[in-house]
N, C-alpha and C positions, 0 to 999 in steps of 0.2 A: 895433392891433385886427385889421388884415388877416394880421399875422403868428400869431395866436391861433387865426382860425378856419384857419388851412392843417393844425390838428392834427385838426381836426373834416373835412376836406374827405380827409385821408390816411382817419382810421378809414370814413368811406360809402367810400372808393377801396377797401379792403381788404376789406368790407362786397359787395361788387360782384364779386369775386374767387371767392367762397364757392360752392361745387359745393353742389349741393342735397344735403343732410343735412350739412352742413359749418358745423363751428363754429367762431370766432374768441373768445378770451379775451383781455380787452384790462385793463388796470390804471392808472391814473392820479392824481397825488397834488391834493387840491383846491387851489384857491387859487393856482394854477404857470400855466394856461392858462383867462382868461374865457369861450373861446367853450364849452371844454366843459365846466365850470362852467354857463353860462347852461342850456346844452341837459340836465344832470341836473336843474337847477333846474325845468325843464320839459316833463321827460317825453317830450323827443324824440331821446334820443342813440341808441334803436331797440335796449336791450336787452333780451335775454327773462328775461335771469338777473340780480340783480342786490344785492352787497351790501359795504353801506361801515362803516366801522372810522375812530375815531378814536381817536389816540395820547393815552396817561394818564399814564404815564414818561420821564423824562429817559431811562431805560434802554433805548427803544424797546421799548414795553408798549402792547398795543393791544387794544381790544375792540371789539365791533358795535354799531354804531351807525343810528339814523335817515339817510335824506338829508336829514333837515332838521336834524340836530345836525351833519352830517359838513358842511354845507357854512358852518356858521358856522365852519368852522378854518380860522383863518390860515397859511398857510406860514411859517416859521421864528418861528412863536411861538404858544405859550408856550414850544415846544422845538425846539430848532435842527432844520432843513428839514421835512419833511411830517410836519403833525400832522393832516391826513385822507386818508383812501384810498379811493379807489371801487375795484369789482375787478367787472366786468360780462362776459356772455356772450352774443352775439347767433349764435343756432340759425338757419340756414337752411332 
């Protein structure tokens, strides 16, 4: 658990970096890491942009998705490694 949130403690470290009018585009596959998982789940990972995709093909085929459809995908299944995507933008 403490090794989960250190990915969530990098992106506010990065987040903290950002010169005013500066923006970080950050991408993450669901279901790999729970803390940032938990924090889409609720609205606090602090992005301005923000939009998820989950995989429909074995072929790596993907379309847009809810966050509430993207975060019921499991990682390596139904297709082997990331079958959800968030892809977010936090504007300074």
């Amino acid at each position: 658990e403490a090794r989960s949130a250190k990915a969530l403690d990098a992106l506010r470290h990065l987040e903290s970096l950002l010169a005013p009018g500066g923006r970080l585009f950050v991408t993450f596959p669901i279901d790999s890491n729970p803390a940032l998982d938990d924090a889409l789940a609720q609205g606090t990972l602090g992005l301005t942009r923000l939009a998820c995709f989950e995989r429909v093909g074995r072929w790596n085929s993907w379309r847009a998705c809810s966050v509430e459809a993207v975060l019921r995908r499991g990682y390596g299944a139904p297709f082997r490694c990331a079958n959800g995507l968030v892809a977010g933008w936090i504007d300074r």
